[in-house]
LOBAKOL-216011 format. One record per residue (C-alpha): residue number from 1; y, z, x; residue in one letter. Coordinates in Angstrom, 3 decimals, decimal comma, padded with zeros to 6 digits. Layout:
% residues N
n yy zz xx res
NUM Y Z X A $
...
% end
This chain:
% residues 480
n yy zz xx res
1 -318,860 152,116 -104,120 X $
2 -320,689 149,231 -103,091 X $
3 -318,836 145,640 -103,264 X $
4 -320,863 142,660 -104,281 X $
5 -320,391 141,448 -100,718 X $
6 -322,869 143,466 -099,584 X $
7 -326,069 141,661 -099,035 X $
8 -329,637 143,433 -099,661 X $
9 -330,763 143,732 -096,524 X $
10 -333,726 142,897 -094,752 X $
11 -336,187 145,577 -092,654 X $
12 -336,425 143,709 -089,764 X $
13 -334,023 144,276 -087,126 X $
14 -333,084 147,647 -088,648 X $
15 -334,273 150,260 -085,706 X $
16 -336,439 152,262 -087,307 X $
17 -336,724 155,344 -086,088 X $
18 -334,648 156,851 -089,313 X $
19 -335,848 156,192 -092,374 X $
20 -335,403 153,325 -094,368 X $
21 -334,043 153,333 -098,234 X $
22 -332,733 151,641 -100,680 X $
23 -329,789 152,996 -102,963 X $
24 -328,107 152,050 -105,892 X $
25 -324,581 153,526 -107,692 X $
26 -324,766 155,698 -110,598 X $
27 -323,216 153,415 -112,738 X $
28 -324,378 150,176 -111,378 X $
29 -326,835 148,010 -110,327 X $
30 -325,341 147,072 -106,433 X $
31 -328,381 147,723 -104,112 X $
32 -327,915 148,284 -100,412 X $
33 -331,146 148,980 -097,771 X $
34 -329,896 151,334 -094,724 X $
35 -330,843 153,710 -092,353 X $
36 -330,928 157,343 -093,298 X $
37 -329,207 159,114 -089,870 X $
38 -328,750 162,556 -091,859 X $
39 -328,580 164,873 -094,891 X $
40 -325,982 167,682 -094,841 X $
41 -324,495 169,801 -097,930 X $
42 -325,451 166,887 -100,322 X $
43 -323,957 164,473 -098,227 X $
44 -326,098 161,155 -096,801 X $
45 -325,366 159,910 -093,203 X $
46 -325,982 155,583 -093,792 X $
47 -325,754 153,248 -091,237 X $
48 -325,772 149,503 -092,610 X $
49 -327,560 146,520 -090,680 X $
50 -324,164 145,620 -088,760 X $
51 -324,241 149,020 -087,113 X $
52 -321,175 150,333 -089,683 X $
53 -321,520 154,038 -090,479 X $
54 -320,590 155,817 -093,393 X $
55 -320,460 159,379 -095,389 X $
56 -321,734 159,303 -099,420 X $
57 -322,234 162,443 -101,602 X $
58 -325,666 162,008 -103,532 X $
59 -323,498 162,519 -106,595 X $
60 -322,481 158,897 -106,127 X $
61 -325,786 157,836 -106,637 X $
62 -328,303 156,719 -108,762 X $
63 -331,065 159,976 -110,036 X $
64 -333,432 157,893 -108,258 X $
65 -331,712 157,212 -105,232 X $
66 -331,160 160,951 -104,400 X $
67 -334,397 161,727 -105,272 X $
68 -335,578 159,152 -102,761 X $
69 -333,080 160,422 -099,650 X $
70 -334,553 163,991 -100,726 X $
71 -338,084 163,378 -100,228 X $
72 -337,511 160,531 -097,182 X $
73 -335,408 163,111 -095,126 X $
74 -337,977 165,627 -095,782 X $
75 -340,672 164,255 -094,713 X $
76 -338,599 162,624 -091,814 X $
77 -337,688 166,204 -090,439 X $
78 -341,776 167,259 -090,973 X $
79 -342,390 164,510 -088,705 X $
80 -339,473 165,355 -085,776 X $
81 -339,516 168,902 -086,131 X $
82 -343,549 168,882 -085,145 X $
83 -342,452 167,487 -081,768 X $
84 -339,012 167,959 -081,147 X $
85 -338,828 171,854 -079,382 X $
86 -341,864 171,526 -077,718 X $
87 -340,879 168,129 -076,029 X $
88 -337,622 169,507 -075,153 X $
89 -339,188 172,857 -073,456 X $
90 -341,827 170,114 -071,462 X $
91 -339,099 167,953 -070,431 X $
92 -337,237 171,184 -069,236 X $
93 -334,112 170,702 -070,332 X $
94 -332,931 170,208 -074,331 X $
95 -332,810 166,444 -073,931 X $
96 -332,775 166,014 -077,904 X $
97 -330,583 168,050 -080,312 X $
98 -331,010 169,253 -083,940 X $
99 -330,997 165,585 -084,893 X $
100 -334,010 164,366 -082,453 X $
101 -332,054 160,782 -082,122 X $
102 -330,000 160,894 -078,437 X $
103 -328,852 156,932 -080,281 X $
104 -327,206 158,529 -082,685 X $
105 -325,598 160,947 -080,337 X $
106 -322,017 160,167 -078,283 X $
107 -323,658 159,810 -074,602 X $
108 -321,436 162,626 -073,102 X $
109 -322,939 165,213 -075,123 X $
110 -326,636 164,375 -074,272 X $
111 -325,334 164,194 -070,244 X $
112 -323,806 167,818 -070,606 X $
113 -327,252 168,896 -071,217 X $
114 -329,345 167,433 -068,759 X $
115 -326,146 168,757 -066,382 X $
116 -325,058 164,864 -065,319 X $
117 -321,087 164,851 -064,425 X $
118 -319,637 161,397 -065,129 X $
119 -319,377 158,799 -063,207 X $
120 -317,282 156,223 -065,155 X $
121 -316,462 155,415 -068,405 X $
122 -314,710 151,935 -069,408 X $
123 -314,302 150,404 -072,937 X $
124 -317,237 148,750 -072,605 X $
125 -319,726 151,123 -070,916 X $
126 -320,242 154,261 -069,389 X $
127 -322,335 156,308 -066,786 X $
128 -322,982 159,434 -066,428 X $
129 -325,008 160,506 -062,605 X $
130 -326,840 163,328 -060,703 X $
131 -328,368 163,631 -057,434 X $
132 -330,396 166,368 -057,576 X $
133 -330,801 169,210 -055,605 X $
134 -332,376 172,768 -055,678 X $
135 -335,181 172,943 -058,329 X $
136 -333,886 170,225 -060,639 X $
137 -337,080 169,571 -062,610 X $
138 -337,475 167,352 -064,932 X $
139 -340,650 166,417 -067,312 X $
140 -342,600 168,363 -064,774 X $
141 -341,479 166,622 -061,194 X $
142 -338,316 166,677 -059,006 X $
143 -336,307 163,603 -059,717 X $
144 -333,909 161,670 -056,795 X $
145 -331,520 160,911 -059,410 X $
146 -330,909 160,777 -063,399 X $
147 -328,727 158,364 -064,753 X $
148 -327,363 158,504 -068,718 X $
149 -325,659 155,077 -069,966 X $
150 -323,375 154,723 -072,695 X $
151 -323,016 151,563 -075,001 X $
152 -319,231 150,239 -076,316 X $
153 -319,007 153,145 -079,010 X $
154 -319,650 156,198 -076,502 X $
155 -323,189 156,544 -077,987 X $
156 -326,285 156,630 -075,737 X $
157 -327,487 153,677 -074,380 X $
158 -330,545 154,557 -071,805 X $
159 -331,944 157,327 -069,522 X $
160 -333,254 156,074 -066,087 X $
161 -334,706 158,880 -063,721 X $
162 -336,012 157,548 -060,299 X $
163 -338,692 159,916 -058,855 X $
164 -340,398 159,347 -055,409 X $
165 -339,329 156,118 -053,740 X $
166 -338,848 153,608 -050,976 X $
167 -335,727 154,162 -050,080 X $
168 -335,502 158,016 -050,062 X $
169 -337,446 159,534 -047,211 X $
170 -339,404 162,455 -048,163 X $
171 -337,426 165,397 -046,245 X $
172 -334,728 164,662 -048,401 X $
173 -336,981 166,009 -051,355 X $
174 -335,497 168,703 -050,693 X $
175 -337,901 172,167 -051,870 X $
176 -340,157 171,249 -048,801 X $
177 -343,933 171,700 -049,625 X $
178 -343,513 172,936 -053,116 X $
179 -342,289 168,908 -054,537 X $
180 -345,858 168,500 -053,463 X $
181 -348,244 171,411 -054,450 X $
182 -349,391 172,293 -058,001 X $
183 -351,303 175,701 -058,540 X $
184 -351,777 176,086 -054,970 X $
185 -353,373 172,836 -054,260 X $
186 -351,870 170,779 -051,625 X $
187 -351,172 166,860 -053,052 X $
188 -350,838 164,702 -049,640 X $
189 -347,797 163,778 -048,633 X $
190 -348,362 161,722 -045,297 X $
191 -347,414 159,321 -046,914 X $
192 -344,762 157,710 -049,929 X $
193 -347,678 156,802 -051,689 X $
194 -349,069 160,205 -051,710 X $
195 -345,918 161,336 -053,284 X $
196 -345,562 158,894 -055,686 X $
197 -349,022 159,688 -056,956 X $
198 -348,194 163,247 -057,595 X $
199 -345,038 162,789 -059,695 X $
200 -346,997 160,505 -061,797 X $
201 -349,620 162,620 -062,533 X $
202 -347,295 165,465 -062,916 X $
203 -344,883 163,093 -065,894 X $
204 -347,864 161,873 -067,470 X $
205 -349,591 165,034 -067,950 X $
206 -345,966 166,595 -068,894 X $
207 -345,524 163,884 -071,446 X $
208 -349,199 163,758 -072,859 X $
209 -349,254 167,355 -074,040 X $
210 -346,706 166,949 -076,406 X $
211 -347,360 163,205 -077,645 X $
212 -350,585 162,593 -076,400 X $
213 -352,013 160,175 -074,416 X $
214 -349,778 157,123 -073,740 X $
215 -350,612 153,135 -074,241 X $
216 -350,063 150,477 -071,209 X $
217 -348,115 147,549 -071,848 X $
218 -346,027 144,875 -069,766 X $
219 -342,328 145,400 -069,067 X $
220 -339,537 143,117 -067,370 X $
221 -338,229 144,898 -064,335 X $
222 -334,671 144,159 -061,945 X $
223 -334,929 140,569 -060,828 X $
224 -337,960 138,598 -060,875 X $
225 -340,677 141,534 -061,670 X $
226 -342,740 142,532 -064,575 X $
227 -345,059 145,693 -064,229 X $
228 -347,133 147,903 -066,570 X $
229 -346,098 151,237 -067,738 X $
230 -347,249 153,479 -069,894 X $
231 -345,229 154,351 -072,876 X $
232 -345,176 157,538 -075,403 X $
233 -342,935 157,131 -078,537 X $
234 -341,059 159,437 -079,851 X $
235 -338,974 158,793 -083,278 X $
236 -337,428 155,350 -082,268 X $
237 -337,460 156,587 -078,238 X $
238 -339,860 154,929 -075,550 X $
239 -341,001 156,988 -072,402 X $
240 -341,762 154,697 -069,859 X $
241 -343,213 155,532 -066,935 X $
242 -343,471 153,125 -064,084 X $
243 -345,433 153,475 -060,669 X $
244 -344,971 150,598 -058,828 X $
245 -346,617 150,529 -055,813 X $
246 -344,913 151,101 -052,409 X $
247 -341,679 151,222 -054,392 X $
248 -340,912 153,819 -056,829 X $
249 -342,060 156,218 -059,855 X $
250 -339,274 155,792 -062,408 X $
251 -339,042 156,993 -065,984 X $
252 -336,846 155,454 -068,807 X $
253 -335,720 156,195 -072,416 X $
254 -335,305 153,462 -074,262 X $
255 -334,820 152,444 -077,217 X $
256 -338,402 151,693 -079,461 X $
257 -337,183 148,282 -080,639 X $
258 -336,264 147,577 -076,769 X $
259 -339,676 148,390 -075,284 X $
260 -341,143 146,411 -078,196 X $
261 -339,582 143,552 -076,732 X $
262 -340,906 144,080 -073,291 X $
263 -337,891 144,891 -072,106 X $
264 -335,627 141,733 -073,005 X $
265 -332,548 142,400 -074,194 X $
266 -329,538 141,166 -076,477 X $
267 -326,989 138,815 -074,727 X $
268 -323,573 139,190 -075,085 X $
269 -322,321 135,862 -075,959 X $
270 -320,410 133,830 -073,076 X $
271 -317,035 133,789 -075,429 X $
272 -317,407 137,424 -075,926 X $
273 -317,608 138,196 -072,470 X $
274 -314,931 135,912 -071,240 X $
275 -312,398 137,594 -073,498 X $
276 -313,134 140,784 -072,451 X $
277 -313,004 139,883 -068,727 X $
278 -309,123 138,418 -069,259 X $
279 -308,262 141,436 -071,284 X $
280 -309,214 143,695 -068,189 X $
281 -306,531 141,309 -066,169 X $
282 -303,653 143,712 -065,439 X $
283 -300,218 142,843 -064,401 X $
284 -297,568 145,018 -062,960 X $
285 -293,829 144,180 -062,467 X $
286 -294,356 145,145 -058,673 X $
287 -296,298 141,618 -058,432 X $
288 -299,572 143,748 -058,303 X $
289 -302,714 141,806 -060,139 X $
290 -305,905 143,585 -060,708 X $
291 -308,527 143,188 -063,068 X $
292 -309,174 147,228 -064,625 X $
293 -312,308 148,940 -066,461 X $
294 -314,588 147,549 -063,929 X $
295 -317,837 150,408 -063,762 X $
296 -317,573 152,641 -061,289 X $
297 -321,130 153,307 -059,712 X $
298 -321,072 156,120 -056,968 X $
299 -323,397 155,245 -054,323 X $
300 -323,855 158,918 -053,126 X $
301 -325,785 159,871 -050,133 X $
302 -327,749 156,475 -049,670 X $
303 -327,140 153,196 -048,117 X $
304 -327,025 151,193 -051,088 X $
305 -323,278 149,936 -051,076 X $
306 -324,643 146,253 -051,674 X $
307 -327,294 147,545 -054,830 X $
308 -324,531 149,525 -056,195 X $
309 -321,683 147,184 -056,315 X $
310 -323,791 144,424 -057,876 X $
311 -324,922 147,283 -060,715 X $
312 -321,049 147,540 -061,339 X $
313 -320,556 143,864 -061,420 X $
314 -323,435 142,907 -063,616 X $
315 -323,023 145,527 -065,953 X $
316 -318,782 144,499 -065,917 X $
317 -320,350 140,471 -067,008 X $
318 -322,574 142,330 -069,738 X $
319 -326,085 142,300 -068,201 X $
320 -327,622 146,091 -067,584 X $
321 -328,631 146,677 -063,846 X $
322 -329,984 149,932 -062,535 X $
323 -328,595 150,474 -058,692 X $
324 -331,696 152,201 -057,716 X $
325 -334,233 149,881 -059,308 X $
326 -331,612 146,736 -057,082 X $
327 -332,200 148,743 -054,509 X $
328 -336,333 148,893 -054,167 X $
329 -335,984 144,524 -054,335 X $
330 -334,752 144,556 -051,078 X $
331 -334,891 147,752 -049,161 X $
332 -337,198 149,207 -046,948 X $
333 -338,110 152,693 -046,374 X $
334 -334,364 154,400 -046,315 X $
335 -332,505 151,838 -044,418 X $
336 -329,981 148,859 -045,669 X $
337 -330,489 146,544 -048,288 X $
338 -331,370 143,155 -047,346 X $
339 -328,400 141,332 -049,171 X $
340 -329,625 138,148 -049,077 X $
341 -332,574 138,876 -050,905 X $
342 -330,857 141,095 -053,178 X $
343 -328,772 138,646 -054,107 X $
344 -331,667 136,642 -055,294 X $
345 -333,013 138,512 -057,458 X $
346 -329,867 139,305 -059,033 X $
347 -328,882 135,747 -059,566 X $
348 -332,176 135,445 -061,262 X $
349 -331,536 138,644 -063,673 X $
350 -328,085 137,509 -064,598 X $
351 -329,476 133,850 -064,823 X $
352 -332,345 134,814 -066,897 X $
353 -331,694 137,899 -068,808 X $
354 -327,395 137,646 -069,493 X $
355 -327,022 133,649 -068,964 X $
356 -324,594 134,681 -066,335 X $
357 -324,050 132,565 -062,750 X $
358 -324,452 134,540 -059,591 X $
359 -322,957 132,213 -056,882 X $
360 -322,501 132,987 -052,995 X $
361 -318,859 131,940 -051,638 X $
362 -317,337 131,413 -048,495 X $
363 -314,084 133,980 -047,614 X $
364 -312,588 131,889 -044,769 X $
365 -309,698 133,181 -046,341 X $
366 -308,449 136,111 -048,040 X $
367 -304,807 134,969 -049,668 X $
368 -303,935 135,838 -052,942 X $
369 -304,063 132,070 -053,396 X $
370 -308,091 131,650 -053,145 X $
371 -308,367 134,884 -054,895 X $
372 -306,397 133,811 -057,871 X $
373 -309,303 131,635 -059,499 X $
374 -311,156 134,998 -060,166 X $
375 -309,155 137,516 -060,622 X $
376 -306,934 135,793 -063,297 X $
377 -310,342 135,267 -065,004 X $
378 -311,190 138,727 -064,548 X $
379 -314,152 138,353 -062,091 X $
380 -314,225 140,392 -059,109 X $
381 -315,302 139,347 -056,315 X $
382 -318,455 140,874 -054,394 X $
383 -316,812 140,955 -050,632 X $
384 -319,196 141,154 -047,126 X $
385 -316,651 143,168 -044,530 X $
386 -316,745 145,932 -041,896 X $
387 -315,874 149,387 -042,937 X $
388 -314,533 150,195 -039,949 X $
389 -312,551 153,930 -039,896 X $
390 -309,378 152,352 -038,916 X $
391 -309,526 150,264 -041,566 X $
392 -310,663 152,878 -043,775 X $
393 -307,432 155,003 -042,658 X $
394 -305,096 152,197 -043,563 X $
395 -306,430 151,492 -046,757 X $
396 -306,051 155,362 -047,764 X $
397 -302,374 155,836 -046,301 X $
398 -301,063 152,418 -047,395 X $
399 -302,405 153,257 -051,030 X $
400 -301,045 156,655 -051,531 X $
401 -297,912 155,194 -049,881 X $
402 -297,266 152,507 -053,234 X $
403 -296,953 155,150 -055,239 X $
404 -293,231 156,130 -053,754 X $
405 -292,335 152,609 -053,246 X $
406 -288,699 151,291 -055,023 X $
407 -287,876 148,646 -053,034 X $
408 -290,941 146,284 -053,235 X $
409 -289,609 143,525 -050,952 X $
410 -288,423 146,294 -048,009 X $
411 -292,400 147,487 -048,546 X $
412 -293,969 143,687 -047,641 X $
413 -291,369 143,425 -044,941 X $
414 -292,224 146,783 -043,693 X $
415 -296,548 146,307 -043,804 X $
416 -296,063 142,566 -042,611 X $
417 -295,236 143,989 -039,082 X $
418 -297,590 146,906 -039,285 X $
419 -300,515 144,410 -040,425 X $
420 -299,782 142,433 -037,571 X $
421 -300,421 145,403 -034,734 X $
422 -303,166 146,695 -037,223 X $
423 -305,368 143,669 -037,205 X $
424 -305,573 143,291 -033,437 X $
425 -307,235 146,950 -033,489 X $
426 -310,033 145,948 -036,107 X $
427 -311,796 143,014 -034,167 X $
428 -314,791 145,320 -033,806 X $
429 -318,035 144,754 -035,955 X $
430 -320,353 147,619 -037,358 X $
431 -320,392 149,736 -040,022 X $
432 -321,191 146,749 -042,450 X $
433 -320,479 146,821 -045,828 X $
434 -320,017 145,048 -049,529 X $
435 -317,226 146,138 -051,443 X $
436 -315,151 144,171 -054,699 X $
437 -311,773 142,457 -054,296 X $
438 -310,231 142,958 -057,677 X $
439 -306,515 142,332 -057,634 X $
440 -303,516 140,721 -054,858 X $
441 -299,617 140,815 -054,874 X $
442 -298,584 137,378 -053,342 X $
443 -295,054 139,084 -052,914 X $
444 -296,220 141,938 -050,762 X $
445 -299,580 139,736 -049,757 X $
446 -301,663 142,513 -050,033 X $
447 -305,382 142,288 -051,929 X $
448 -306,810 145,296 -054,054 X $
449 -310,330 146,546 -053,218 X $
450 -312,616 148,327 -054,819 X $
451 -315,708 150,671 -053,113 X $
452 -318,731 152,167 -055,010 X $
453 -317,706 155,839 -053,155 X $
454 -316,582 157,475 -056,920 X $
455 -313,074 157,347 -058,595 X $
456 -311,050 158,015 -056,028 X $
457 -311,606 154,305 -054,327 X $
458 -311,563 152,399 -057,682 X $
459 -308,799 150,719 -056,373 X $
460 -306,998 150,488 -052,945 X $
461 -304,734 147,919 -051,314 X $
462 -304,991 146,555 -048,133 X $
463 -302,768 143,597 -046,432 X $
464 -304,115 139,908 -045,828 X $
465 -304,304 140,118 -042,338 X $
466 -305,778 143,595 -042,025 X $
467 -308,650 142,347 -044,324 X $
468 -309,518 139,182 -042,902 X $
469 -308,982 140,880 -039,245 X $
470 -312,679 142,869 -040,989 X $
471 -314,132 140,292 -042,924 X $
472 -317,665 138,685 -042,514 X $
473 -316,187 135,756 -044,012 X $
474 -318,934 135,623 -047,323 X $
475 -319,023 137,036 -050,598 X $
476 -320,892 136,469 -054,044 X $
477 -319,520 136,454 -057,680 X $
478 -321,094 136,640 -060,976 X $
479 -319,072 134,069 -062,644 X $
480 -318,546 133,093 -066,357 X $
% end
């Protein structure tokens, strides 16, 4: 069963939250050290070191082999079962199945529980996103929002659930008094502080009863920030609970081996990345040239257009971003994000932490021509404009107009005159706005943009002259 290619391998870098063993054929003497991920009807669940899964009946194995995947998985399940319901009923939702590893577990299936609908899913990633309303409780306090990601292979990835916070204002929690009161004593909530204070207290204490009391340690935040947190572990899962101050209370499940690290993670190599990027290039007979599977992040009730769309472009270049944790670098109390700043900070995260280049650009112009250098690359490109409602109105009829289109060069003949009355109505400024140009049509000179506003604006076209006749004239990209 086991080829002599296979290579004893070693315990470190092996995650360990399942147990480790090492097994040898019934009638041979080929050794192989994995993971043990289950034990069903005589049948082992093995992972190997490169992350390859696969199924073996004991009966393949050695006498001592299956006694040793017996007694490991035994005393494995002792150890999860001890914890596993009554951390589910303090969280207050089932957060952990049967198996008590969400890693092992396809992403969607851990978001059905915890009631998240998606929000995208690409080759490469996915999301899955809830703002919360009504009594949405969670490990004790009422959460803003709670985010599930999904790795390349559908499994989970992280948790991230943003509490109290800058850039909420506190009648948006929602249940009034109650987000603040615990057994009829009143927790002061003049001010964010005073909020933040309670749903840390309430978390910790949630948390502590089941796993007891938690250590402090160091972690690398967004951008240029470290800050303590304290951390409960749970079978290869970290809790960690932040309270930074005059920012946000934020809690994240991560991975043991993650944490351990203090929050650095792996890098996707440059080559990797750039191949991926060109394989997202698509290219339609119409002339149409857009780069697809970019993240969709959905923005929802909140300002944070410019926090959002760099989440969706770091994560599309292979470095992890949180668009509420962006958001607290450069926002103040509820209203827009400072983009200059945030830009900052995310050049140094993708500079730092993914060995990507975040670059500011000029957009004197808009023609397919400029915008060929990163699209056919497969970068998009991070685009300062007005969102003006005429524009807006355009964008949505013109789109939805394409998709009956036969005669491609009657269509740019047609919008070239319309563009030309249309741009002399969008002079006005306001409403500003970052959004992604992904894609152009020199034929019909039209550019494809993208807004963080859900599925339904993944992709909409606009003409040349409409867009510039809206532009700020700057824009960012995280290059490769």
């Amino acid at each position: 069963m086991f080829s002599k290619s296979f290579l004893l391998l070693l315990t470190a870098g092996l995650c360990q939250a399942e147990p480790l063993i090492t097994l040898q054929e019934a009638d041979g003497n080929d050794k192989l050290r994995v993971e043990l991920l289950n034990l069903e009807k005589n049948v082992a669940l093995l992972r190997r070191e490169d992350g390859e899964e696969f199924e073996t009946p004991l009966a393949y194995l050695a006498a001592g082999s299956q006694k040793e995947i017996r007694a490991s998985w035994k005393a494995h399940r002792e150890k999860i079962d001890k914890h596993l319901e009554p951390l589910n009923q303090a969280l207050g939702f089932r957060l952990f199945s049967s198996t008590g590893n969400i890693w092992n577990e396809e992403v969607k299936n851990v978001a059905d529980r915890l009631k998240l609908p998606e929000e995208s899913e690409t080759p490469y990633t996915s999301s899955y996103r809830l703002y919360t309303r009504g009594n949405y409780l969670l490990a004790g306090a009422k959460p803003k929002t709670v985010v599930a990601y999904g790795d390349h292979r559908g499994r989970t990835l992280s948790l991230s659930v943003i509490y109290s916070n800058k850039g909420d204002s506190l009648s948006t929690a929602g249940a009034g008094e109650d987000h603040f009161k615990d057994n009829g004593k009143a927790i002061d909530r003049s001010t964010l502080e005073g909020a933040m204070k309670y749903d840390e207290l309430r978390i910790s204490e949630t948390l502590s009863k089941v796993l007891g009391k938690p250590v402090r340690q160091r972690m690398l935040g967004q951008g240029n920030k470290s800050h303590n947190v304290s951390r409960w572990d749970f079978n290869g899962h970290s809790f960690l609970l932040a309270h930074v101050k005059e920012e946000y209370v934020a809690l994240q499940v991560v991975r043991a081996d993650f944490a351990d690290g203090g929050g650095r993670f792996a890098r996707v190599s440059d080559g990797e990345i750039r191949k991926r990027l060109v394989k997202n290039v698509t290219r339609s007979k119409n002339g149409d040239v857009f780069i697809d599977n970019i993240p969709m992040v959905d923005q929802g009730p909140k300002g944070y257009c410019a926090p959002a769309t760099f989440e969706r472009a770091m994560r599309h270049a292979g470095v992890t971003a949180d668009m509420y944790l962006l958001a607290t670098l450069a926002t103040t109390g509820g209203a827009g994000t400072n983009t200059a700043k945030l830009y900052d900070e995310v050049a140094f995260t993708t500079r730092s932490k993914g060995g990507r280049t975040a670059r500011k650009i000029q957009l004197k112009s808009l023609s397919p021509s400029k915008l060929k250098r990163y699209v056919e690359k497969g970068v998009p490109v991070l685009w300062q404009m007005c969102s003006l409602p005429g524009y807006n109105q355009i964008a949505n009829q013109r789109t939805r107009e394409r998709l009956g289109v036969e005669d491609w060069t009657a269509y740019a003949g047609k919008i070239k005159g319309e563009a030309e009355e249309n741009a002399t109505k969008l002079q006005a400024k306001g409403n500003y706005h970052i959004c992604m140009i992904i894609g152009y049509n020199e034929t019909t000179n039209e550019i494809a943009v993208s807004d963080s506003w859900g599925k339904r604006y993944a992709i909409r076209w606009i003409h040349l002259d409409e867009a510039e006749a809206v532009s700020n004239g700057n824009g960012f990209v995280i290059d490769i």
